[in-house]
C-alpha positions as CSV (number, residue, x, y, z in Angstrom):
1,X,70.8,-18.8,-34.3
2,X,69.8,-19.5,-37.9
3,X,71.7,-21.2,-40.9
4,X,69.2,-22.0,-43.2
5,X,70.9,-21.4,-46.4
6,X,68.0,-20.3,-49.3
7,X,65.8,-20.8,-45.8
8,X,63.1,-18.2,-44.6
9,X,65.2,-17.2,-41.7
10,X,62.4,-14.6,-40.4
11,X,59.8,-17.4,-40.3
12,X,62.0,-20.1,-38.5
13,X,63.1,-17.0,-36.5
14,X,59.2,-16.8,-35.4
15,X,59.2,-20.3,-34.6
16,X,61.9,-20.5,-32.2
17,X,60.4,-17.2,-30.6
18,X,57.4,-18.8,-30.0
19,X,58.9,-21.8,-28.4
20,X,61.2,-20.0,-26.2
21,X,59.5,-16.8,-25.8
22,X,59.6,-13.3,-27.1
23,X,63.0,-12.2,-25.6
24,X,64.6,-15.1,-27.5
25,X,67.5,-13.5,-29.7
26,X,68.6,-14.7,-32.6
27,X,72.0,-15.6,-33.6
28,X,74.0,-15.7,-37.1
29,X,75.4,-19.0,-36.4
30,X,78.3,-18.1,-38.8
31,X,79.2,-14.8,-36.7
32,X,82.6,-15.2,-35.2
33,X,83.0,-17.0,-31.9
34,X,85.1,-14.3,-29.9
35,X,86.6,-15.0,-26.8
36,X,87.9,-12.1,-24.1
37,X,90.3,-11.0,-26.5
38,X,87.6,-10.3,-29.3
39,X,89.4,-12.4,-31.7
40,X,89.8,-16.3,-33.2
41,X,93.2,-17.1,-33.4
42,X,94.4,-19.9,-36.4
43,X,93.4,-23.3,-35.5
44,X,89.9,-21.8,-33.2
45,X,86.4,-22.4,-34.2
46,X,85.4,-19.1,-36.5
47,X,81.6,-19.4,-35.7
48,X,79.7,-20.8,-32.9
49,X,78.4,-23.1,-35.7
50,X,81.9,-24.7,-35.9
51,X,82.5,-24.9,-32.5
52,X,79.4,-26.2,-31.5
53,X,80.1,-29.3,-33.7
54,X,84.0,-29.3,-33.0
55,X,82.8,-30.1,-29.1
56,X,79.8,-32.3,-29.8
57,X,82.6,-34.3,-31.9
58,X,84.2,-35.1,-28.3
59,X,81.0,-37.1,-27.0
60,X,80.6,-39.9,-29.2
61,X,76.7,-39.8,-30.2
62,X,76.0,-36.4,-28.5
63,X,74.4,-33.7,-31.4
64,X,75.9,-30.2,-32.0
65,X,72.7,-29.5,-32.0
66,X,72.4,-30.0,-27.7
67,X,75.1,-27.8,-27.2
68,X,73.8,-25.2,-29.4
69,X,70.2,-25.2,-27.9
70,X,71.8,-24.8,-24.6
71,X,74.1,-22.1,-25.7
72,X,71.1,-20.2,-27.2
73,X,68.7,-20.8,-24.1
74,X,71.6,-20.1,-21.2
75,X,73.1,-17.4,-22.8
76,X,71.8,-16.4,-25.9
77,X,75.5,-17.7,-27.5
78,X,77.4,-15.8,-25.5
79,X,75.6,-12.6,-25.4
80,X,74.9,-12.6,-21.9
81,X,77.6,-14.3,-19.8
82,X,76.2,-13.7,-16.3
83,X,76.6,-14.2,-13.3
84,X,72.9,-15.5,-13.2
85,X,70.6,-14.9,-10.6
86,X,72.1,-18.6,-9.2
87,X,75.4,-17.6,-9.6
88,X,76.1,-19.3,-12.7
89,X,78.8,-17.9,-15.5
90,X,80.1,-18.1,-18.9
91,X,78.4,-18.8,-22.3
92,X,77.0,-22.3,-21.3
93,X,76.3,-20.7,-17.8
94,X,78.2,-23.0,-15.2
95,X,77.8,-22.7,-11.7
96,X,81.4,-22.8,-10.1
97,X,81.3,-26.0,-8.3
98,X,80.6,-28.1,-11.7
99,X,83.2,-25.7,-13.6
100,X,86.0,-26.7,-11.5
101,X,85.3,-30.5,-11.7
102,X,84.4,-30.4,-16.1
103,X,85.9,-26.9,-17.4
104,X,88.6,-28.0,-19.3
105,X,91.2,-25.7,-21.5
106,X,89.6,-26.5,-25.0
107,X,91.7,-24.0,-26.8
108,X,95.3,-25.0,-25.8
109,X,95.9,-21.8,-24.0
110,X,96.5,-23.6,-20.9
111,X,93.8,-22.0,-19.6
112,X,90.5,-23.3,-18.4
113,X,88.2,-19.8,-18.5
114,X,84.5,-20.3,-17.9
115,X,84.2,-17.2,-19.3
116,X,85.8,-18.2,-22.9
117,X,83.7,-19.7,-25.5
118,X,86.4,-21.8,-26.8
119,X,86.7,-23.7,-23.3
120,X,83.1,-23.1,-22.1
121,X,81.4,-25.3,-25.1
122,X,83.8,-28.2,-24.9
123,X,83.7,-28.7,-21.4
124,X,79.5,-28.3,-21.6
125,X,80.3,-31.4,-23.9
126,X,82.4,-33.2,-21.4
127,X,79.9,-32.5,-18.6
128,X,77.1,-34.1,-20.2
129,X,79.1,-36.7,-22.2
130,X,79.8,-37.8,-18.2
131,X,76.3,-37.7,-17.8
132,X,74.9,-40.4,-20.4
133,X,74.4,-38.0,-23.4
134,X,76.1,-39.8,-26.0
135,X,73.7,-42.9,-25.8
136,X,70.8,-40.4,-26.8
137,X,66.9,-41.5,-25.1
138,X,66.0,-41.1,-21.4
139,X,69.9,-40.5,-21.3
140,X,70.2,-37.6,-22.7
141,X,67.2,-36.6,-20.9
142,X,68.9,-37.0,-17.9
143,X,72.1,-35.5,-18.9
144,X,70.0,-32.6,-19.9
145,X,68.2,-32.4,-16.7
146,X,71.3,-32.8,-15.1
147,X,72.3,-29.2,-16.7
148,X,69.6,-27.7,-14.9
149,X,67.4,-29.4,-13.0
150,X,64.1,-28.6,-14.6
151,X,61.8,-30.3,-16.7
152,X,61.0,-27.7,-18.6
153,X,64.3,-26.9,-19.5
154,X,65.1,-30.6,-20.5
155,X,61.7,-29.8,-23.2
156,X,63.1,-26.4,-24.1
157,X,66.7,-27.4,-25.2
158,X,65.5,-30.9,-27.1
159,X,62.7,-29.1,-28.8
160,X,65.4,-26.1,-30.2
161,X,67.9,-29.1,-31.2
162,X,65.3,-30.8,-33.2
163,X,64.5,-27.3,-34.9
164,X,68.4,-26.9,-35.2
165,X,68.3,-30.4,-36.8
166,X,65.4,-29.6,-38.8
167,X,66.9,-26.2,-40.2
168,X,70.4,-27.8,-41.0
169,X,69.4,-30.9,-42.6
């Protein structure tokens, strides 16, 4: 996921590769968010972009940035939806169990599908905002963590925010 406008997109491209790995895709963060349905009705998020920011906007003090390196690293923005290998789903890759306790219907369709964007990124924001992410530090370490319970995952998402952050200034 790129936006940097007048940017050299192919070398921050590299950069990202290199920190997640050579399968990493890259995504036009102003491509439309679709849903099931393959379209964004009036009053949803266009891009991933805008809904990544939209969500963050629910956690006081959590960066769009977070959810978007976790969107990119769990499913590569929706491109691959799962199940995982753990049994995790969706576009911010839930496992069940935590879906039905944090998926919320973030598109008023009085829905709350794990398998939608438009309710996947919100409730991602919701999970971690429960989990101390808002008040940045060791707490959104631990949010993070509490994602997926793996160090290196923690390093992998906050190092792709801060080049997010860097690229969007």
């Amino acid at each position: 996921m790129i936006n940097a406008p007048g940017g050299n997109h192919d070398a921050l491209g590299l950069r990202i590769r290199r920190m997640l790995g050579p399968g990493t895709q890259i995504i036009d963060m102003h491509k439309q968010a679709a849903g099931p349905s393959g379209s964004a009705p009036t009053g949803r998020s266009r891009s991933y972009l805008d809904l990544y920011k939209r969500s963050a906007a629910r956690c006081d003090g959590l960066s769009w940035t977070v959810l978007a390196a976790i969107g990119q690293i769990e499913s590569g923005h929706g491109r691959n939806n799962g199940p995982s290998t753990a049994g995790a789903l969706g576009p911010m890759q839930f496992m069940p169990a935590t879906w039905r306790s944090y998926g919320m219907d973030g598109d008023g369709d009085r829905r709350a599908d794990i398998q939608n964007p438009y309710d996947a990124v919100p409730s991602a924001s919701r999970y971690l905002c429960a989990n101390g992410a808002g008040r940045g530090g060791k707490a959104l370490y631990t949010a993070v963590w509490r994602y997926n319970h793996s160090d290196e995952y923690v390093r992998q998402v906050l190092g792709l925010a801060q080049a997010y952050a860097r690229a969007y200034r």
